[in-house]
N, C-alpha and C positions, 0 to 999 in steps of 0.2 A: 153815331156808331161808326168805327171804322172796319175796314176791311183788306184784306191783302191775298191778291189774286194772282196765281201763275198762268199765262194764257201766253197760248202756243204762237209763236210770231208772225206764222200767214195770217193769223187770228187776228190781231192786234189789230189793225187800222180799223176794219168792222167793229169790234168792243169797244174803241175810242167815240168811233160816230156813234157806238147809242146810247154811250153815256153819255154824250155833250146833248145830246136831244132830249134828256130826261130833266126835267127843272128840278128836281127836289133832288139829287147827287153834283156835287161840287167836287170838283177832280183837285185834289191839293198839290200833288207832285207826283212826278210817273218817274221811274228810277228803271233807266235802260241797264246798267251795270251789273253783269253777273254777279261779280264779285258781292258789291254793295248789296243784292237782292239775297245772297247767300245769305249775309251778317242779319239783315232782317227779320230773313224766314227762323234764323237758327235763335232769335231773340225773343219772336214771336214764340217760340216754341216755347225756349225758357221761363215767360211768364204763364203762360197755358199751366206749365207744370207746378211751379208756385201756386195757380188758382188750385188745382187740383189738390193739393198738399194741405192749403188749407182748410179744404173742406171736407180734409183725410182719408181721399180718394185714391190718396197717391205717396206710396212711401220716399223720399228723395238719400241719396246717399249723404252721408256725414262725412266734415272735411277729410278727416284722418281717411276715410276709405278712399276718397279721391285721391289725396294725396301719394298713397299706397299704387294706386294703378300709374301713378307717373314712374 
């Protein structure tokens, strides 16, 4: 399972040391870049919402309405 965490930046060195102390979490890449962490979080979201749609939790809009809000 993965996971994706926003943690506060005095925070950071602490949540680094106790993840490296735990055996069974494997740290794969830490991504300092706001920017890149925005594109993430904003992806992250977007599949959320695809799961929620297919289990018709979640209405999503049709191209033509999006296309309409441009």
């Amino acid at each position: 399972m993965k996971v994706i965490l926003d943690i506060q930046e005095n925070r950071v060195p602490f949540f680094m040391e106790l993840l490296k102390s735990l055996d069974y979490i494997h740290i794969l890449k830490e991504i300092r870049d706001k920017e890149k962490s925005q594109v993430i979080q904003d992806l992250a979201e977007a599949f959320n919402d695809v799961k929620l749609y297919e289990k018709g939790n979640k209405k999503l809009k049709s191209a033509k309405d999006l296309l309409n809000e441009l």
